[in-house]
N, C-alpha and C positions, 0 to 999 in steps of 0.2 A: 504494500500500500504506500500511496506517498506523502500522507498524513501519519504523524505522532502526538504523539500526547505528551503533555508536561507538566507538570506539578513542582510546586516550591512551597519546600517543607525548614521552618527551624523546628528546635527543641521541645516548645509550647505543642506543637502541632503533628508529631510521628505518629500519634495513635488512629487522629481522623484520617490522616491520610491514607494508613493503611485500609481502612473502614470504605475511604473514597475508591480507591484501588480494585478491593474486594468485589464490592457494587459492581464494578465496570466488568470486570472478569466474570463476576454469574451472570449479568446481562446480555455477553458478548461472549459466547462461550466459545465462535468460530470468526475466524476472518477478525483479528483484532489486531489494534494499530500498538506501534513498539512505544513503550513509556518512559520517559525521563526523567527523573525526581531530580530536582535542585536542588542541592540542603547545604545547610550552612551553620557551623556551630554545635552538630549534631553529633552526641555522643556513639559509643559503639555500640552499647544497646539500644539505640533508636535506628543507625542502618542496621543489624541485624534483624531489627524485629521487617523495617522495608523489604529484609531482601527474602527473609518467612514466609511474609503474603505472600510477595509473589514467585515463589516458589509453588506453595500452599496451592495457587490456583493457576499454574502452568504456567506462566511468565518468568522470563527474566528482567527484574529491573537495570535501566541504566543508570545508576546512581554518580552525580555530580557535582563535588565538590565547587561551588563557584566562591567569587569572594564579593560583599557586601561592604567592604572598606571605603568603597567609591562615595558610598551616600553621602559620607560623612564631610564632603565637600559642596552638596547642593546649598543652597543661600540658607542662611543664618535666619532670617527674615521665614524662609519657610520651615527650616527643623526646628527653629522654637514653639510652633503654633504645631507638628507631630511627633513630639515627643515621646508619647502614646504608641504611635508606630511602631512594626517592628520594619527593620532593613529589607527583610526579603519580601517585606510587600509590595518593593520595589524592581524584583529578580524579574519581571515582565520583560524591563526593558532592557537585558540584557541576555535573554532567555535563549536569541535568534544567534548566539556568537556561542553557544552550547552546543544547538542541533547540528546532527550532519547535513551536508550543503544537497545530498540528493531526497531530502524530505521538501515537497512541495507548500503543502500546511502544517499547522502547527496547531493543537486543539488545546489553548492554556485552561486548566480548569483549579478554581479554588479549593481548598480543604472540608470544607463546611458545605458539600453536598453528595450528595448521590445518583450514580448512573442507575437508572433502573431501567434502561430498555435498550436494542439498539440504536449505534449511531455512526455505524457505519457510513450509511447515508451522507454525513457531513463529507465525508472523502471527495465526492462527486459533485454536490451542489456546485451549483454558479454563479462566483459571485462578482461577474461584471467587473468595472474597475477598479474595485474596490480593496485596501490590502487589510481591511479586518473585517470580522462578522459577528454582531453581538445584539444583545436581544434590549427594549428598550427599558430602562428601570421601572419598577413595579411602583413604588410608592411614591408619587408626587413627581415622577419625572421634569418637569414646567420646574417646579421648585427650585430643584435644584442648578436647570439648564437656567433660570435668570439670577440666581447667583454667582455664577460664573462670567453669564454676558453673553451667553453663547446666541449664535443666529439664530438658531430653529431650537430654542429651550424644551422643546415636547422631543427634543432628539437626543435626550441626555440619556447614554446605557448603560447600564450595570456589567462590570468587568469582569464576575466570576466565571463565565464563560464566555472566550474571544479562538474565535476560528480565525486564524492568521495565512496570508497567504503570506511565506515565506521571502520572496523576491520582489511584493512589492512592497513590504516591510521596511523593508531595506532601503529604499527611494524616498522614503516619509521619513527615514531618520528618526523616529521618536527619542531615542536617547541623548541627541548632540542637541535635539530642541528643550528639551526635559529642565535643563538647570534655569535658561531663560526663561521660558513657560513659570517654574517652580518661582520664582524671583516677579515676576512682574504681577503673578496673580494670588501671593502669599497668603493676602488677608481676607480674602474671598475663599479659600479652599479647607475643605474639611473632611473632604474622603480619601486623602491620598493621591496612591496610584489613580485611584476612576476617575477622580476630580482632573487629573493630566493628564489620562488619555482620552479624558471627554475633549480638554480642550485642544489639541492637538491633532484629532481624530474628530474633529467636528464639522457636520453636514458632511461627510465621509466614511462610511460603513456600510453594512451592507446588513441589512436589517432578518436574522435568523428568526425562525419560527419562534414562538412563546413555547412552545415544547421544547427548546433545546436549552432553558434557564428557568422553568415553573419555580417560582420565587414561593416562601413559604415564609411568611411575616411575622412576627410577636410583636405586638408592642403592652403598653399597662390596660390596655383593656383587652389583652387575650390575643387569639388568632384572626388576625386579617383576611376577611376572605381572598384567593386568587381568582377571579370567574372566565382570566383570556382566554383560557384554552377551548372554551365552548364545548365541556365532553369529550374532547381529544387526549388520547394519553399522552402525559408526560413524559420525556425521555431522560429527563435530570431534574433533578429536586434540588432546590441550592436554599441554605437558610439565613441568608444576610440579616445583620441588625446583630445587637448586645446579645440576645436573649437566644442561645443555639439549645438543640434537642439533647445535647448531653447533661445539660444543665438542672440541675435535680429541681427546679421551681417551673421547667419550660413545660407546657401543657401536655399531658398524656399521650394524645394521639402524634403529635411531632415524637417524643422519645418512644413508641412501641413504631414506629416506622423506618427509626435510626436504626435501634438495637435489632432489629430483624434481622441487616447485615452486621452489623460490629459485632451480635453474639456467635457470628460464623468465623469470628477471628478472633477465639478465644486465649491465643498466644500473647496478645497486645495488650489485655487485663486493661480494657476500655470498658468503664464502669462511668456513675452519673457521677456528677462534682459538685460538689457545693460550695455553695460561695466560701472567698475569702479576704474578699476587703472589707470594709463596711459599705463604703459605694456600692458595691455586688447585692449584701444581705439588705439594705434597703431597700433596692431596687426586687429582691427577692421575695421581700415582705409584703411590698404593693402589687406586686404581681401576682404572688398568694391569693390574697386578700379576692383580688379582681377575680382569679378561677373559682373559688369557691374553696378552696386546699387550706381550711381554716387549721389544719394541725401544724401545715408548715409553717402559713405565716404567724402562726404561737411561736413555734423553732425560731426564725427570725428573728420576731421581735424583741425575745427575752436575749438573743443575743446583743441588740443593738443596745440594750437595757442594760447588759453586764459588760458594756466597750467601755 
């Protein structure tokens, strides 16, 4: 095939990604595209457990060291306002000087979702002139495209899934524009990576199914409903926002839809978590409160009670 997959994994993040991995491998049980892990900072038992899975499920991972030192030169002006950030949330844009040069696409996909069906399909679609493909943000799209300034603000897309065509990647530069972009629009930006390559990639994409990023939302009043796909199956499940399915306060039906796959990757001792800042258990407490989970938000709150 002349599509790969790519993934960038720190330390935080070796358990989902093997879960993510998993997914894509029982989804895709024939004709499956070669995977790349990015990792950075990542101990030997977190590539062991990477290279388990995909053993586990007949794959060989290409595991890759890349280095993250770079970031720490983008403007002042923007790493003081992501601090929060980790570095490799930045590995996108340097993801294309990894792959081998006879891989035509590139299918980057975040930690925090799930293949659940084929997609092979992505291999062949066409996408015109375009050198990426990504589906448009789910929540408030407009919102966020007029904080940035962008032309068409309803064109603002959410980055966990980006189909890259490899060589025209490459003509767009995103990286050598990356620091100027990062610098002139500091105080406007709040998503990172998406927030840059909205603006750099903007009225420029090449607009993928709502099936190839079915967004799955939590905020303090519960689950968001998704309605794009009008009946259509989803082929990835991505769970953007604070509030992931591992998270011992996220609503029921997100974590028994997670755990489906991660209990098949019982090597990885991916279990729920519970909060650990008090930012987190606050936030876990109101979210409680909201589902009806009055045992938790008791848990919660006697904690914030004994901080």
């Amino acid at each position: 095939m002349s599509c790969c997959i790519v993934l960038a994994v720190d330390q935080k993040y070796v358990r989902q990604a093997c879960v993510t991995i998993a997914s894509y491998a029982l989804s895709n049980p024939v004709d499956r595209f070669e995977i790349y892990v990015l990792v950075w900072q990542i101990n030997q038992e977190g590539i062991a457990l990477l290279q388990k899975t995909g053993a586990a499920f007949g794959m060989q991972l290409h595991i890759v060291n890349v280095d993250m030192q770079w970031t720490d030169k983008l403007p002042e002006s923007f790493r003081a306002g992501m601090k929060h950030v980790s570095p490799m949330t930045y590995s996108k844009f340097i993801a294309m000087e990894y792959i081998p040069q006879h891989f035509l696409r590139c299918l980057m996909l975040d930690c925090d979702l799930l293949v659940i069906d084929e997609i092979k399909s992505l291999d062949s679609i066409y996408m015109e002139e375009f050198a990426i493909g990504a589906v448009q943000d789910f929540m408030l799209p407009e919102t966020s495209g007029k904080r940035l300034g962008l032309h068409n603000p309803e064109s603002y897309f959410n980055c966990g899934v980006l189909l890259v065509d490899t060589e025209k990647w490459k003509t767009k530069t995103p990286l050598l524009k990356m620091p100027s972009v990062a610098a002139e629009y500091s105080q406007r930006i709040c998503y990172g990576d998406q927030d840059l390559l909205n603006l750099i990639f903007q009225k420029s994409y090449f607009a993928l199914d709502f099936k190839y990023n079915h967004m799955l939302m939590v905020s303090l009043d519960g689950n968001i409903p998704n309605r794009r796909l009008q009946g259509q199956k989803p082929s990835i499940l991505h769970f953007p926002g604070q509030i992931k399915p591992w998270h011992e306060y996220a609503p029921s039906n997100l974590q028994a839809t997670y755990f489906k796959y991660a209990s098949l990757c019982n090597w990885i001792g991916m279990g729920i978590l519970t909060p650990e800042s008090l930012e987190e258990n606050s936030l876990a407490a109101m979210l409680s409160k909201k589902l009806g989970n009055f045992q938790l938000h008791a848990k919660y709150t006697n904690k914030l009670n004994l901080s």
